[in-house]
BAMI-816252 format. One record per residue: x negated, y, z negated of N, C-alpha, C in turn. Coordinates in steps of 0.2 Angstrom, whole numbers, padded with zeros to 4 digits, always signed. Each point is the difference from the previous one (the first is absolute). Layout:
BEGIN
XYZXYZXYZ...
END
This chain:
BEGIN
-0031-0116+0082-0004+0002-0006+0004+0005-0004+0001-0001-0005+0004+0004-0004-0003+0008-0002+0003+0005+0001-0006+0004-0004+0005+0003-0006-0007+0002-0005+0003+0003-0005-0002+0007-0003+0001+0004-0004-0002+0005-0004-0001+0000-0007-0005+0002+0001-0004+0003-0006+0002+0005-0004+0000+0002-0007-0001+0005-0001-0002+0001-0007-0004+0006-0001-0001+0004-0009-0003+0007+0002-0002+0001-0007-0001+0006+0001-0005+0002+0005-0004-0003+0004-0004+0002+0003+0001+0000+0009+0006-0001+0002+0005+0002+0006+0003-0006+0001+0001-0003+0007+0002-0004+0001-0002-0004+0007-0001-0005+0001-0004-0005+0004+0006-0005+0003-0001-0002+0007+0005-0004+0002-0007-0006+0003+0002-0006-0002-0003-0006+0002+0003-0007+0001-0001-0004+0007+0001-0006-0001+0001-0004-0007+0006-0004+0000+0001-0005-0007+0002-0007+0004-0002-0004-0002+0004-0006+0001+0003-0003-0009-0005-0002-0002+0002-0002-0008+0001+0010-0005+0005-0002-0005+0000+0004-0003-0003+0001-0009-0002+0002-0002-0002-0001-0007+0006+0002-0004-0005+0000-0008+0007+0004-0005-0001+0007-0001+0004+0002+0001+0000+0009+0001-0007+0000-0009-0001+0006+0003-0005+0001-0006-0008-0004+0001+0001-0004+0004-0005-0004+0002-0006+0002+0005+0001+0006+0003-0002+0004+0005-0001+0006-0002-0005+0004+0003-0001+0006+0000+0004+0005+0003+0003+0005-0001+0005+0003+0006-0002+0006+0004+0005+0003+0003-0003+0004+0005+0005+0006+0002+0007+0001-0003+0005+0007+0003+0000+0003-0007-0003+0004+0000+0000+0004-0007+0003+0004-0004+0000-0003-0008+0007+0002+0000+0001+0009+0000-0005+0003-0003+0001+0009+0000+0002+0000+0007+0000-0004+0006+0002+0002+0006+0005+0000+0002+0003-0007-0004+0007-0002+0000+0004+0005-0002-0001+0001-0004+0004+0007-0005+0001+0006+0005-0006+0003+0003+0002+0008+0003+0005-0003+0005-0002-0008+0005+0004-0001+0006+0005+0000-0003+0003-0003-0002+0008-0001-0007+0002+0006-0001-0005+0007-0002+0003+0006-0003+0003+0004+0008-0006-0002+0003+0000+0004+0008+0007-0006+0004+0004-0004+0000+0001-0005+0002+0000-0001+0007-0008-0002-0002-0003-0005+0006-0004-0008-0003+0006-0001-0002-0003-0008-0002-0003-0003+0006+0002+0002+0006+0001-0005+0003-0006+0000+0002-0005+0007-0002-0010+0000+0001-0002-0006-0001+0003-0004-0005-0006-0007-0003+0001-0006+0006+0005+0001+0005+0001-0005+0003-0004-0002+0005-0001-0006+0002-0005+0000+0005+0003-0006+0005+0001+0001+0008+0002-0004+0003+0007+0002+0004+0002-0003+0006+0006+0002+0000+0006-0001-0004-0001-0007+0000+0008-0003-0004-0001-0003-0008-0006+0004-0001-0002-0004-0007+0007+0002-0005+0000-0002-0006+0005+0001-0006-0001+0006-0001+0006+0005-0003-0003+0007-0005-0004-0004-0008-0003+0006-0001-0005+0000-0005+0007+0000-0008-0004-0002-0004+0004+0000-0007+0004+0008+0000+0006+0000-0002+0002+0008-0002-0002+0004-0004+0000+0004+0001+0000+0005-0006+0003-0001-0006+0004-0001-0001+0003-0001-0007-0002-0007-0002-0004-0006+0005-0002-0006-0004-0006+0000-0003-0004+0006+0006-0010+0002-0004+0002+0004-0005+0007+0005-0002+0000+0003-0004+0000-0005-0008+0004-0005+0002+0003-0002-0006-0007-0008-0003-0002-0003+0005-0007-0004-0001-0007+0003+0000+0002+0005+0002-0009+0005+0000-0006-0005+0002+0001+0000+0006-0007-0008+0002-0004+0003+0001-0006-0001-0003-0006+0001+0002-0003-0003+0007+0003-0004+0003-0001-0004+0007+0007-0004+0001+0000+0000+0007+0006-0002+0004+0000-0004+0007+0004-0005+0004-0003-0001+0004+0006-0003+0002+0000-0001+0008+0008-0002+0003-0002-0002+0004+0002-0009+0000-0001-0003+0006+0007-0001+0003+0000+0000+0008+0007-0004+0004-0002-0006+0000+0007-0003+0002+0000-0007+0003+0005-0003+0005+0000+0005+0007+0004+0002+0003+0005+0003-0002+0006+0003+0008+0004+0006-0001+0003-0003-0008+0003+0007-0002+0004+0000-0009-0002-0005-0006-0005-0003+0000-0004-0002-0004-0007+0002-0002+0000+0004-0006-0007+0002-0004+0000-0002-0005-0008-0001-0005+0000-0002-0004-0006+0008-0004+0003+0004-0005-0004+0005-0001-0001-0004-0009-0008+0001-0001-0003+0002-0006+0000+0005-0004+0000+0002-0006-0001+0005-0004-0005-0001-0005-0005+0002-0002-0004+0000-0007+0000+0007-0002+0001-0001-0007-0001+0004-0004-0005+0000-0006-0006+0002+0001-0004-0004-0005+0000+0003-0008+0001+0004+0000+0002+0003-0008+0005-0003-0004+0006-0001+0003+0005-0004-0006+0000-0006-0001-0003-0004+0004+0000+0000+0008+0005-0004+0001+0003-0001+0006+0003-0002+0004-0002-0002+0008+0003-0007+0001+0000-0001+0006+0008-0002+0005-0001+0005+0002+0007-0002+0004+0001-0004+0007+0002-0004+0001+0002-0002+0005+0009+0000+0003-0001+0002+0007+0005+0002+0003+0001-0003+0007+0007-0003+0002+0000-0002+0007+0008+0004+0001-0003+0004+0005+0005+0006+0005+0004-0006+0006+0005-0001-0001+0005-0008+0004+0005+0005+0004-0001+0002+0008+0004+0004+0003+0005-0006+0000+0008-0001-0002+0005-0005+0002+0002+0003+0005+0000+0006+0003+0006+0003+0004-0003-0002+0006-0007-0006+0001-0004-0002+0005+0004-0007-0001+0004-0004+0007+0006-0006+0000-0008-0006-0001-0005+0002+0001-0004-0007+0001-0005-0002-0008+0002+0006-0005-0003+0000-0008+0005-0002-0004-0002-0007-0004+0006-0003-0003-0002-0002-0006+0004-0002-0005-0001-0004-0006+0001-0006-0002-0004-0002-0002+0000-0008+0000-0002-0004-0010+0006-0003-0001-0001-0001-0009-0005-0008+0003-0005-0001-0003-0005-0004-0002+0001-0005-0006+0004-0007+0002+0000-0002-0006-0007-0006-0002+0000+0001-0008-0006-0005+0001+0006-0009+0000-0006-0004+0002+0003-0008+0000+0001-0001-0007+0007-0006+0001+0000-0002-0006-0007-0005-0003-0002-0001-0004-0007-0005-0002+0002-0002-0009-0007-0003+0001+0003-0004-0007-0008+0002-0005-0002+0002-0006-0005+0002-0002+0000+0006-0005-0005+0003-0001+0001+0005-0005-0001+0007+0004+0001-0001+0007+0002+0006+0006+0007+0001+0005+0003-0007-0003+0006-0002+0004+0004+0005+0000+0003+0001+0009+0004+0005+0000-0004+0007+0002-0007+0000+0000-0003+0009+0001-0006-0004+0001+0000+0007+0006-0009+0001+0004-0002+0005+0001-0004+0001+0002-0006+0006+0002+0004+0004+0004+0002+0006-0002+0003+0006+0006-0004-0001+0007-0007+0000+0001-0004-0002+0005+0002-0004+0003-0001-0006-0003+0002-0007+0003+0006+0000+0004+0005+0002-0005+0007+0001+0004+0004+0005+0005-0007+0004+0001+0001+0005+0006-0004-0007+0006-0004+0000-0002-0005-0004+0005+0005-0007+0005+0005-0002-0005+0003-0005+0002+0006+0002+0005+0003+0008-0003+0004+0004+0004+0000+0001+0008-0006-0003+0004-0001+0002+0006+0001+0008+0005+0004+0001-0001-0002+0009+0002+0001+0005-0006-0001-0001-0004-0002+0003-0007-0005+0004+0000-0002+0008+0000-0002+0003+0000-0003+0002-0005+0002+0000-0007+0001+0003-0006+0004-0003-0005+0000+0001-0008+0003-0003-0003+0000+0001-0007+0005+0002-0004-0002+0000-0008+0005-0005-0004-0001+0000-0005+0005-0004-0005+0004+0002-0001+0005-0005-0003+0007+0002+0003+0003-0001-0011+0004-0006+0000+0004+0002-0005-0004-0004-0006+0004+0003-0005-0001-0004-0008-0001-0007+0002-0002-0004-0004+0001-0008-0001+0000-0004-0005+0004-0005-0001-0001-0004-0005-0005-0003-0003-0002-0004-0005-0005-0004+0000+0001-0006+0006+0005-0003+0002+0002-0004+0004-0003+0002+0006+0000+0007+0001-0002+0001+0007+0006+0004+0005+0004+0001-0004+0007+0002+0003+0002+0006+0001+0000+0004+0005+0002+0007+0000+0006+0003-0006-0002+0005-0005+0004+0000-0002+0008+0004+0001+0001+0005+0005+0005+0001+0005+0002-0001+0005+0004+0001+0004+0003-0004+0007-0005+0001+0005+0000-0005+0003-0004+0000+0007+0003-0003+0006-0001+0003+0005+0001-0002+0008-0006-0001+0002+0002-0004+0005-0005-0004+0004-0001-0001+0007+0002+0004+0006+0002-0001+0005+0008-0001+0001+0003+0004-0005+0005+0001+0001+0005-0004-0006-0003-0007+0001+0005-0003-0008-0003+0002-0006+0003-0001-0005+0001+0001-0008-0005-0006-0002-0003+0004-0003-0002-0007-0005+0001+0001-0008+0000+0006-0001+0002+0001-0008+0005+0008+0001+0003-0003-0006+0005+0010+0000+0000+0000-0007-0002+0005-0002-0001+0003-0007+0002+0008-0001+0001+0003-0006+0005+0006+0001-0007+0004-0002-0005+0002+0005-0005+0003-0002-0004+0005+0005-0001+0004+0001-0004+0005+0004+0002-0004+0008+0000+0004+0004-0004-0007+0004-0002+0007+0008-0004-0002+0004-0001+0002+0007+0003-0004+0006+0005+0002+0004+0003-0002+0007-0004+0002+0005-0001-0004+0007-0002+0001+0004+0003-0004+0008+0001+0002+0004+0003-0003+0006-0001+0005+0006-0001-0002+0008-0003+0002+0004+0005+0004+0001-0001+0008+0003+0004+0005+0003+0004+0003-0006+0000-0002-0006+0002+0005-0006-0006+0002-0005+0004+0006-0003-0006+0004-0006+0003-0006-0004-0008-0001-0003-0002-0004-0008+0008+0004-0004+0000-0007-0006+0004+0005-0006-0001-0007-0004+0002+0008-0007-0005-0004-0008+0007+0000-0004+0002-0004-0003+0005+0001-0004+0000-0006-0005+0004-0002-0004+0003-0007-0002+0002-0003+0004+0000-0007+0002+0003-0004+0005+0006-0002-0005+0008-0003+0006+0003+0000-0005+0003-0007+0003+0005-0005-0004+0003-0006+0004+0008+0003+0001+0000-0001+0006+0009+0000+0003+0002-0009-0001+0004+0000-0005+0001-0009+0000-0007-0004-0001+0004-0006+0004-0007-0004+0003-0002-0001+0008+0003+0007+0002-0004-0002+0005-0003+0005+0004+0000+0005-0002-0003+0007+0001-0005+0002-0006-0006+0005+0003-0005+0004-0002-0003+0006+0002+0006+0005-0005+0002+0006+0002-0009+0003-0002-0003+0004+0005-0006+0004-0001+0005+0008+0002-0005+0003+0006+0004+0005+0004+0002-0003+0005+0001-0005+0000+0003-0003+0006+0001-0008-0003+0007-0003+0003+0001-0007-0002-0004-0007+0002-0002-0004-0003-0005-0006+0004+0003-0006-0006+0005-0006+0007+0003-0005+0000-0003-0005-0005+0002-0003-0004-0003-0006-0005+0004-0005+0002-0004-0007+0001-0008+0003-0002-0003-0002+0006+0003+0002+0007-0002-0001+0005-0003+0006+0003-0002+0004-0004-0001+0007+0004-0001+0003+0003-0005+0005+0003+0003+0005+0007-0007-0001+0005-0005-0004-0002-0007+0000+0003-0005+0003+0001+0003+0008-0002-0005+0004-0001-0001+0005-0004+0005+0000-0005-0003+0004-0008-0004-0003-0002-0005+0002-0006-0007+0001-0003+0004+0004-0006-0001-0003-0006+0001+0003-0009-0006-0003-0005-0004+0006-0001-0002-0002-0006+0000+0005-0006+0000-0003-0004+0001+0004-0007-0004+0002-0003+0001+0007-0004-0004+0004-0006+0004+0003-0005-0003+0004-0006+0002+0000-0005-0003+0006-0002+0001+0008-0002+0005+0001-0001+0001+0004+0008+0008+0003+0002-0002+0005+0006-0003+0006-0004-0003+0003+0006-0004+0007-0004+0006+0004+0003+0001+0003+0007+0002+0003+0002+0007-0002+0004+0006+0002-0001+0006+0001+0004+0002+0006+0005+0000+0001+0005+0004+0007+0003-0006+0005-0004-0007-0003+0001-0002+0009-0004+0001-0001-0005+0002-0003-0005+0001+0000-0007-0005-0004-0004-0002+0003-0007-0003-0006-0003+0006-0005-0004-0001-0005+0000+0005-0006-0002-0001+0000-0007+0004+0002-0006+0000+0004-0006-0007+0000-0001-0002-0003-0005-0009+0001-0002-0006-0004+0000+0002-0003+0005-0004-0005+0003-0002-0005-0005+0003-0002-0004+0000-0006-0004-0003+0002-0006-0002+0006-0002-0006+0003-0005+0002-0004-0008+0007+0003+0002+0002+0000-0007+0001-0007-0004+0003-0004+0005+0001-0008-0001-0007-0005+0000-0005+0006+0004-0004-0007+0002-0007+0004+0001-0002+0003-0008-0005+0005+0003-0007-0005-0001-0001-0004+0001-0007-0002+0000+0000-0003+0009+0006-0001+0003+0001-0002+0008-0002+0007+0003+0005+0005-0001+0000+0005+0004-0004+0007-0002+0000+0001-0006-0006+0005-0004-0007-0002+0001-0002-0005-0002-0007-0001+0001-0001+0000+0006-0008+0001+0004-0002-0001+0004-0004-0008+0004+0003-0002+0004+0000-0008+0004+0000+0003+0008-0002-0008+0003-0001+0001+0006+0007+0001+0002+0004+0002+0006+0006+0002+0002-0002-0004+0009+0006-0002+0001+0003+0000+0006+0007+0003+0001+0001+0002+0005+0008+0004+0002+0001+0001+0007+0005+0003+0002+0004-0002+0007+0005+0008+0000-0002+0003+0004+0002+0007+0001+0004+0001+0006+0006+0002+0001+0003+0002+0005+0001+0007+0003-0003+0003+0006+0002+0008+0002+0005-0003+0007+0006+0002-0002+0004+0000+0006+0001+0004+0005-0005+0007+0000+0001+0006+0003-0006-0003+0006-0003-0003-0002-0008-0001+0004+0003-0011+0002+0003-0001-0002+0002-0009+0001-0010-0001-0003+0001+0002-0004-0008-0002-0004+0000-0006-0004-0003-0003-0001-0001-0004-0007-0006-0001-0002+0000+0002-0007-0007+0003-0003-0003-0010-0005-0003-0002+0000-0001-0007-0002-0007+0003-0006+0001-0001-0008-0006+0003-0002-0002-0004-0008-0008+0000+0001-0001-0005-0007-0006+0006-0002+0000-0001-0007-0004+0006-0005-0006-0006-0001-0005-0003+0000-0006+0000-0004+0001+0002-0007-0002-0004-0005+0001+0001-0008-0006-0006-0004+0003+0003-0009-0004-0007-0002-0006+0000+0001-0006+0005+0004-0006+0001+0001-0002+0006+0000-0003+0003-0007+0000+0005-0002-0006+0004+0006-0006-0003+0001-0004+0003+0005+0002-0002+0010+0008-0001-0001+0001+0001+0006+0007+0002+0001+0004-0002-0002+0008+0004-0002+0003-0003-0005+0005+0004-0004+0001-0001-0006+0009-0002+0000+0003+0002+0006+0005-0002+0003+0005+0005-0004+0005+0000+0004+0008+0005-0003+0004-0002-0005+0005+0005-0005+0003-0002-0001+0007+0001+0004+0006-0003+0000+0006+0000+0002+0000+0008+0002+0002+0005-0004+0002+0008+0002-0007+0002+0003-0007-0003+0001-0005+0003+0005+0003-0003+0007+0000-0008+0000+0002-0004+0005+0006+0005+0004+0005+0000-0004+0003+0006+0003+0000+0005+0003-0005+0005+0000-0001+0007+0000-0006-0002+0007-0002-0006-0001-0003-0004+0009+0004+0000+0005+0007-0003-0003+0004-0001+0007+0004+0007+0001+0000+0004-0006+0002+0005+0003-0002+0005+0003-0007-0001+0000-0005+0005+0002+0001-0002+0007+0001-0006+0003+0001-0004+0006+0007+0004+0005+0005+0001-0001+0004+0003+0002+0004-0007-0001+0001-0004-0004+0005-0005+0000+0008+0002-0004+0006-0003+0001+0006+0001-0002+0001-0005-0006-0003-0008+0002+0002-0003-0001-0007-0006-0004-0001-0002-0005-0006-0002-0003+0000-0008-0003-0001-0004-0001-0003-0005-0005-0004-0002-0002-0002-0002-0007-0005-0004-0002+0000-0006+0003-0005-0002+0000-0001-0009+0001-0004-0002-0005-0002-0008+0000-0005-0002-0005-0004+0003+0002-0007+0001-0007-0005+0004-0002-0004-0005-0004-0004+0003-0003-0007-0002-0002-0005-0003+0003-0001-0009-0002-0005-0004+0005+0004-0002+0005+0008+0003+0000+0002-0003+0007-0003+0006+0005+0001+0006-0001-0002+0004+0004-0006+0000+0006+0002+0000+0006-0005-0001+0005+0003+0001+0007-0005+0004+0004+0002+0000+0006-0007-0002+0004+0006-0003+0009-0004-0005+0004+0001+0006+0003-0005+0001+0007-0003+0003+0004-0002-0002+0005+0003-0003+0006-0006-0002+0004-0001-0007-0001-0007-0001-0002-0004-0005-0003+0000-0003-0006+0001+0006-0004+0002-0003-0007+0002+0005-0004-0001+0000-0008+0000+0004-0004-0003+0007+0002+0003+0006-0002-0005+0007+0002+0005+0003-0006+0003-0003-0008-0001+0003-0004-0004-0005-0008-0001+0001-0005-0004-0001-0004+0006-0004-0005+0002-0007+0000+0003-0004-0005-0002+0002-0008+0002+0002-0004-0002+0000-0008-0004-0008-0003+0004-0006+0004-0001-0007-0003-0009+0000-0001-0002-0004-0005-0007-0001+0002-0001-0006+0006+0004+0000+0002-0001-0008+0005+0004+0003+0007+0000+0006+0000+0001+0004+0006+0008+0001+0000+0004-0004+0008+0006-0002+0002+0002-0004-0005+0008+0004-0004+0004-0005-0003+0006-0004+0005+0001-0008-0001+0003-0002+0003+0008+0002-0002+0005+0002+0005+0006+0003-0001+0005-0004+0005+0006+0001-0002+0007-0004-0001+0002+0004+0010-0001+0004+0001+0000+0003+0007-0004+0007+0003+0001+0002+0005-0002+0007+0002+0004+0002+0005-0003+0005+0002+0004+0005+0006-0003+0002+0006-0001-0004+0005-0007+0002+0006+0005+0004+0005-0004+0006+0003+0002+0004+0006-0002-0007+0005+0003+0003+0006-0002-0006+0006+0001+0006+0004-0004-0003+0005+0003+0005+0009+0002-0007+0004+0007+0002+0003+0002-0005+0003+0006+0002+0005-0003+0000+0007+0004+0003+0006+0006-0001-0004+0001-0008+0001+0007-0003-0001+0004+0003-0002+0000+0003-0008+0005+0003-0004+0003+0006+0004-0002+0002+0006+0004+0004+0001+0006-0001+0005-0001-0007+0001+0007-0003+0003+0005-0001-0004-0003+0000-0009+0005-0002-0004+0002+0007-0003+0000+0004+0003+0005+0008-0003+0003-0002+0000+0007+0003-0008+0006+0000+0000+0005+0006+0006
END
């Protein structure tokens, strides 16, 4: 049985969860005026309950979302899944804390099947966790066509299926993630931070793509699109992004709730930012947003889609998995 935490302004409570809701959906229970003195006094670590539970959200994250309620469920060692509600702007944040520096937590790109219809090419982020087999978790992953086609490069267990000169996120057992361009050596290599053979490649890279990077080495990546493309990144939309802390081998997985004014109104690009920065991340990207936006948990959905028809079907995703195995596959 899984346990999880509670919390809002009225303290905080730890209880049995098996299924998870949407943050905001719940009453809470670690308070936030309490949060504040343990963060001024620093004793975060008061809201914790259990021996090997998660830490509680930081300081500088309840600083910068102000949640009126909060709640962090495990799902075994280096996997959390915390909520945030902020019912005033409001916001709903959802957050999964990815210990990598754990050899048996890994990433897995989710592609949908190819199909033929007015869905062809894209499914339910759910679904396509569900099919995943140790898939623990999962959000949407890149742009798509109307085809159905991711619109940047993607790996798949290691081979290539597409290379495009755009954002993209790396992933392979026993190295830190890296977010860069991908670029082509010839035809037969696919320089990432590391090289993978075409188009037979290495079997266990995982690339999917996003657009714009927020974050490099700590840096904002000039102006987060504002100027070129203020109705994308100025306005407020649902957001997904993918955060890296190499200090902590963290990786932050996070999608914003938007587009419902009585539930979350979602981020612009320079808020989405100041998310991952609040996170203690180096390294940042956008991914697809709006009605693609959605995170799996468990059993299903535990954030709140914009679509009126719930889950948008999409071109791929990103699932964490626990799997002994990978740890025979360090480099």
């Amino acid at each position: 049985m899984r346990q999880q935490y509670r919390c809002s302004r009225s303290g905080c409570q730890e209880g049995a969860g098996g299924e998870v809701s949407r943050a905001g959906g719940r009453k809470g229970f670690c308070g936030f005026g309490a949060i504040a003195v343990a963060a001024a006094l620093g004793l975060m670590g008061g809201c914790r309950m259990g021996g090997e539970s998660p830490p509680p959200p930081s300081a500088s994250l309840l600083e910068l979302v102000q949640p009126t309620s909060w709640e962090v469920v495990p799902s075994g060692p280096g996997l959390a899944y915390l909520g945030l509600l902020n019912e005033a702007e409001p916001w709903a944040v959802h957050l999964l804390r990815v210990e990598l520096g754990r050899c048996e937590l890994g990433l897995h790109v989710l592609e949908a099947p190819v199909g033929r219809g007015t869905e062809a090419g894209r499914t339910r982020v759910s679904e396509l966790a569900a099919r995943g087999g140790e898939v623990l978790a999962a959000v949407n992953g890149d742009f798509f066509t109307p085809e159905g086609l991711p619109v940047g490069t993607e790996v798949v267990m290691g081979v290539p299926r597409r290379i495009r000169s755009r954002p993209a996120f790396a992933w392979r057992p026993g190295a830190p993630p890296w977010m860069g361009t991908p670029e082509r050596e010839g035809d037969s290599v696919l320089v990432l931070g590391w090289d993978v053979p075409r188009p037979s490649g290495d079997a266990v890279t995982e690339v999917v793509s996003g657009f714009p990077l927020l974050l490099r080495n700590g840096l904002r990546v000039g102006d987060l699109e504002v100027s070129d493309r203020p109705s994308f990144a100025q306005e407020r939309h649902p957001r997904t992004a993918l955060g890296w802390d190499s200090d902590l081998d963290l990786l932050w997985i996070v999608v914003v709730d938007g587009r419902q004014p009585d539930h979350s109104v979602g981020m612009t690009l320079p808020e989405l930012t100041s998310l991952m920065e609040s996170l203690g991340v180096e390294d940042a990207l956008n991914l697809d947003g709006g009605g693609s936006s959605v995170m799996v948990f468990g059993a299903g959905p535990v954030s709140s889609p914009s679509d009126a028809d719930g889950e948008r079907p999409v071109a791929n995703a990103l699932g964490v998995l626990r799997d002994p195995g990978l740890c025979h596959l360090q480099l």
